[in-house]
C-alpha positions as CSV (number, residue, x, y, z in Angstrom):
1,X,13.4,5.1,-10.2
2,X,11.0,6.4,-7.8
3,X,10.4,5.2,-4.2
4,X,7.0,3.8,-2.8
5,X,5.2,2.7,0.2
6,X,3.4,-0.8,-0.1
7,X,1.0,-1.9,2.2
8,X,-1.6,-5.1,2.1
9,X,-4.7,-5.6,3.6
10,X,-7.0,-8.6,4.3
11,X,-10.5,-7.7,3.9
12,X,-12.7,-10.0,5.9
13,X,-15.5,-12.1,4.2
14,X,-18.9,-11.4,4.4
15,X,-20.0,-13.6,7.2
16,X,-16.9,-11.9,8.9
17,X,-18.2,-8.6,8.3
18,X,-21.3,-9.2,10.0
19,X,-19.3,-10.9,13.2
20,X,-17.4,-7.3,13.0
21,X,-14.1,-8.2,11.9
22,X,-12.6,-5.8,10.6
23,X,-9.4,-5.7,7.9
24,X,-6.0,-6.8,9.2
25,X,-2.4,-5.6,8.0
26,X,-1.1,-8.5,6.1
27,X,2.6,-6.6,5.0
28,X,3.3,-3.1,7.3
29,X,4.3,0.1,4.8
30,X,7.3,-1.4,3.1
31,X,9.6,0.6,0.9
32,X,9.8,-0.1,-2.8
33,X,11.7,1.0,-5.8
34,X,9.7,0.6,-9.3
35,X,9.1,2.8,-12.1
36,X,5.5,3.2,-11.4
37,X,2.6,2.3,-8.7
38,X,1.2,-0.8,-10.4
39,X,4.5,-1.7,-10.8
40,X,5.2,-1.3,-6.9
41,X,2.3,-2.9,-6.0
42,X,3.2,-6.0,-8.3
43,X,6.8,-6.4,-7.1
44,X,5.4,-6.4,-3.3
45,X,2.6,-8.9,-3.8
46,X,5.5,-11.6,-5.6
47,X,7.9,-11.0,-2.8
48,X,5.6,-11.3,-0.1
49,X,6.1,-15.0,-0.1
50,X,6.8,-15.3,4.0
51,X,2.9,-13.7,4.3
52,X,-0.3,-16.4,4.2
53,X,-2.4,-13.8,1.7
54,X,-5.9,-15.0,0.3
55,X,-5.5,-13.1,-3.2
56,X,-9.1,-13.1,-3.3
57,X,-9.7,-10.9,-0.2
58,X,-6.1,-8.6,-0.1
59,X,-6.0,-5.3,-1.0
60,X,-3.1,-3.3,-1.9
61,X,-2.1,0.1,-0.9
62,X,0.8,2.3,-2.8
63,X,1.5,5.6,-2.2
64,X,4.7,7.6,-3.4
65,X,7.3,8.2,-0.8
66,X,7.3,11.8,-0.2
């Protein structure tokens, strides 16, 4: 199976926005074996248990691993 780079994001709400917050890296680049990129980026949101993520606002970034 092929090997991926997951990363999550926090995007900030809108009143946050306008205080200039910016996003914040939730989970650094993390390496992850799956079959596909939705696949990667499913398997790293369930493990990423010792995170506090707001579902709501996260954002999820896969990339193959070149």
């Amino acid at each position: 199976m092929p090997l991926y780079e997951v990363a999550i994001l926090e995007r900030p709400t809108a009143k946050e926005r306008e205080e200039g917050v910016q996003e914040k890296l939730i989970m650094p680049p993390t390496p992850v074996v799956a079959g596909d990129e939705q696949s990667a980026a499913i398997s790293a949101v369930m493990d990423s248990d010792k995170f506090f993520i707001d579902r709501t606002r996260m954002q999820v970034l896969v990339r193959p691993f070149l």
